[in-house]
Structure formats: structure tokens, C-alpha cells
C-alpha positions, -999 to +999 in steps of 0.1 A: -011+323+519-044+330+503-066+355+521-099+340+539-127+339+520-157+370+530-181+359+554-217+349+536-233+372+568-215+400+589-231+417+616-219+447+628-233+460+659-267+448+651-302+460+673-333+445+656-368+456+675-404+471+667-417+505+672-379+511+683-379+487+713-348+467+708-363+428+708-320+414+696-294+437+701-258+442+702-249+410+677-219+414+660-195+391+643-199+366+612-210+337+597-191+319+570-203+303+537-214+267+541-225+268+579-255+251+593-263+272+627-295+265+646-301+293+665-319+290+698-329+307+729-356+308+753-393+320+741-390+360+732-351+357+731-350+373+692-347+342+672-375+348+644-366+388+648-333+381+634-339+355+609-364+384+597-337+409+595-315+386+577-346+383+549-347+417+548-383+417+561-372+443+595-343+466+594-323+472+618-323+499+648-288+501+647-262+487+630-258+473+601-263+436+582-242+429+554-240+402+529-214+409+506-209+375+486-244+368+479-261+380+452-293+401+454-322+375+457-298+346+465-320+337+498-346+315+506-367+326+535-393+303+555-411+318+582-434+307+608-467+287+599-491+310+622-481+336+593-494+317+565-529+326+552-544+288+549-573+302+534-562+317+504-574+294+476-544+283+460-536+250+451-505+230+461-485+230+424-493+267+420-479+276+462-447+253+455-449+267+414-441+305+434-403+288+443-393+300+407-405+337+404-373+348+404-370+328+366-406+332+355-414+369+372-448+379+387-470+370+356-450+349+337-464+312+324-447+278+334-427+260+306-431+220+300-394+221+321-408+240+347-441+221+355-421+190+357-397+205+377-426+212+403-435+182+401-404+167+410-397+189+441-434+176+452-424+141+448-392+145+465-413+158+500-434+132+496-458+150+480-469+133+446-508+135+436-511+165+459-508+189+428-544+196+427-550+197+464-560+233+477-537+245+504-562+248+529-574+212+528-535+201+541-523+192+572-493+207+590-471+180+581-483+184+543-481+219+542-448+220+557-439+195+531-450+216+502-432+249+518-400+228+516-408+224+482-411+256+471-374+262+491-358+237+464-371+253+437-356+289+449-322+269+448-311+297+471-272+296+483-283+312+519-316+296+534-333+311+569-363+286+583-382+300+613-392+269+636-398+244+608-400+215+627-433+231+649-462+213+656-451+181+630-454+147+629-422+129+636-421+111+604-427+148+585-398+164+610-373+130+601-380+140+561-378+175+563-344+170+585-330+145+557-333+176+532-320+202+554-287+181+560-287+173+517-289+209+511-261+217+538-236+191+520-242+208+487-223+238+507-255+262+513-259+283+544-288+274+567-299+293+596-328+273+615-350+281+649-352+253+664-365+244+699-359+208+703-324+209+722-320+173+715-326+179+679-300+203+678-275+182+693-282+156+668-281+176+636-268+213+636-228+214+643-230+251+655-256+267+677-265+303+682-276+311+718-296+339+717-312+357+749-324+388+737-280+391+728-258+370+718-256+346+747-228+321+731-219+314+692-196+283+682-193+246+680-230+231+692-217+209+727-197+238+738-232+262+735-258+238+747-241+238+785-261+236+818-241+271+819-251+288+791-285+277+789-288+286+825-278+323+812-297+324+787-327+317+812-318+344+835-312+373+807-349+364+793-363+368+825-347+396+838-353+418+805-374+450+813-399+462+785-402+493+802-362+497+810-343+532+802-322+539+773-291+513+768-258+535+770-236+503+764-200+512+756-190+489+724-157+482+713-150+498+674-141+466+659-160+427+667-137+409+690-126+374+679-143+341+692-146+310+690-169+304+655-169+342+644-194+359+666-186+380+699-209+374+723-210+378+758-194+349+768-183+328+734-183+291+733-150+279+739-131+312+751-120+311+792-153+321+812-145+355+831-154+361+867-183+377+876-175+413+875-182+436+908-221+447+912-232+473+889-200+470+864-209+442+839-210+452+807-230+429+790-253+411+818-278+440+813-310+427+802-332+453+823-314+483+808-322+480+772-342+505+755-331+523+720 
């Protein structure tokens, strides 16, 4: 027998958080090469906080993050719209042109090859004509459009998008969908925040249910449970900002489940009993502080 493949993403005993207040913690496990994972939660449950740690933009308070089949640079990374600077007057060709730094560098000039290849990423979003448009004269739908652009032309193996489908027309979300499931059968990664549960249901095969931990990891109907999501409701409400230190008690070594990660209560593995008052070791959201 050959030996399995490495994961494209390992987390071992990961805690993500500002000014050392844990926002994601205790996430360990893996994700394998190829998946397409929408990772969900309620509001505050640690979804953009990880896809941030992934890209490298927040490192960890404990833990560790490891990626050892991709190389450096091999990731595409789309955050939020709120953190885009709409003002900045650039136009559309040169915000979707920035998709090939990593061939050109910081200062270096387009080829022939190169402007046509930003032109055909534009015209493959539906963007043709917009070349000249400054950025700040789009709407969300358009700018999202040219964002996915620039993604194409970082032909990235791993790509992380951070609640791409927010505050979009439905014809712009249908598109931008279309492309996410093209790049997924070409065998890339794709990690995506997405609220829409019906969405999710439609598109993503595996789900990541996040509540400030790892609520459930697998296949997408055995996350998306009145169960689960019930959960996930009561561990985002209960967390205490102002909670003492977390003492949780780890196992060395991530403990099999159902799609790679070891949450609380995996998708697919035999649902254990509540445990006695004061003895669960993993519903704790009011005791987290690192």
C-alpha cells in the first residue's frame, strides 16, 4: 500500500485571538488537498480569525499551523470587503493586474502576455470594458467580480475567501459560485465563510462548524443538524470575554474523526452523553482566557 498523501493544512492544537484573548481555539486535525470546506458558525464564532491565520495575516497564541505540501506563496487570500480601501485611486486592470506580483514583483512592468491575460480574467467575471474604471466608482457586485479576478490570476493551489458572497446581487453570487466550483474541479483547496446555510448545502460537500471551537468537521448534511447548529448557538452565547484562564487538558496526539478534524463532537462519530455537571471537557465556552 502506498502511504496517504500529507494533509495540504494541519492544525495542531491551534488558539487564534487578539491582544491574547483566544477568539478560535483548541482546533486541531487536518484538511486534505483538493477539499472545498465552507466554514460556518454563528456571528463572532472565529471564522474570518482563522481564515486569517491560515494567510498568515495573525499567528497563533498557541499551537501551531502547518502547511507542509504547499509552497511558500502558493495561497490566494480574499478577505472581507469592509477591509478594502474603495478610495484608493486605482483602476480596475491595475487592482486585478496585482494577481501576478508574485511573476512580475513589486515594480516590475506588464508584458503583451500579461495584459492580455488581465484582460481575460476580466472578461471571464464578467467584467470586459471595465479596465479603465476606477475602483471606487464599482458596485459591490463589480468589485467582487474584479477581486475574483485578481484570485485567477494568483493561480494559487490553496484559496481562503472571507464571506464572498456578502451583500451581492444574486446574479453576481450565481457567477462567482460557478467559478468557485471550476476552481475546486481543477483539484485546488478552497476554504470559504459563508453564512447562507442553504448555500452551503447546495455547493460545499464539507462544512466546518465553528463556535468559537471546533463545533463539528465532516461531510456537509451530517454538520448542518438542528443538533449541531443548536450547539453551536449555545457555545456563542455562553462565551465569557472576561472568563479566567482555560486549563483544558488536551490529548498529545489529534484524535481521528469523521473528515480529519477532532472536534468536540465530529460529524458522523456516536454522540456522547452529557457528561455529569462541572466535568465536560470541551462545553466550556465561559472559561476561555489564554
Amino acid at each position: 500500500m502506498h502511504p496517504a498523501p500529507p494533509p495540504l493544512i494541519r492544525l495542531d492544537n491551534l488558539t487564534l485571538g487578539y491582544d491574547r484573548h483566544p477568539a478560535v481555539h483548541h482546533l486541531s486535525g487536518d484538511i486534505p488537498a483538493g477539499a472545498l470546506v465552507a466554514v460556518i458558525g454563528p456571528n463572532g464564532a472565529g471564522k474570518s480569525t482563522l481564515l486569517k491565520g491560515l494567510a498568515g495575516e495573525l499567528r497563533p497564541i498557541g499551537g501551531h499551523i502547518r502547511m507542509p505540501a504547499l509552497p511558500a506563496g502558493a495561497l490566494a487570500y480574499l478577505p472581507q470587503r469592509g477591509e478594502i480601501d474603495h478610495s484608493f485611486p486605482v483602476s480596475v486592470f491595475d487592482m486585478v493586474a496585482m494577481g501576478l506580483w508574485r511573476e512580475i514583483g513589486a515594480f516590475g512592468a506588464l508584458s503583451r502576455a500579461q495584459r492580455q491575460r488581465v484582460r481575460e480574467a476580466l472578461a471571464a467575471v464578467g467584467m470586459a470594458g471595465f479596465e479603465a474604471r476606477p475602483i471606487g466608482s464599482l458596485s459591490g457586485g463589480q468589485l467582487q467580480r474584479a477581486r475574483f479576478a485578481r484570485l485567477m490570476l494568483q493561480d494559487a493551489p490553496l484559496i481562503l475567501l472571507d464571506e464572498p458572497f456578502a451583500a451581492i446581487d444574486s446574479r453576481t453570487v450565481d457567477d462567482l459560485v460557478r467559478l468557485i466550483l471550476g476552481w475546486h474541479a481543477e483539484g485546488r483547496t478552497i476554504l470559504t465563510v459563508v453564512h447562507d446555510l442553504e448555500q452551503v448545502r447546495r455547493h460545499f460537500p464539507t462544512s466546518l462548524l465553528l463556535s468559537r471551537e471546533p463545533v463539528a468537521f465532516g461531510p456537509t448534511a451530517e454538520v448542518l443538524t438542528p443538533e449541531l447548529l443548536a450547539r453551536a448557538r449555545r457555545l456563542s452565547e455562553a462565551f465569557d470575554d472576561d472568563a479566567p484562564e482555560c486549563h483544558l487538558a488536551l490529548p498529545a496526539e489529534p484524535q481521528p474523526a469523521a473528515a480529519g478534524i477532532a472536534p468536540p463532537h465530529a460529524a458522523g462519530a456516536a454522540r456522547p452523553q452529557p457528561p455529569a455537571r462541572g466535568h465536560d471537557a470541551h462545553d466550556h465556552a465561559g472559561h476561555h482566557r489564554h
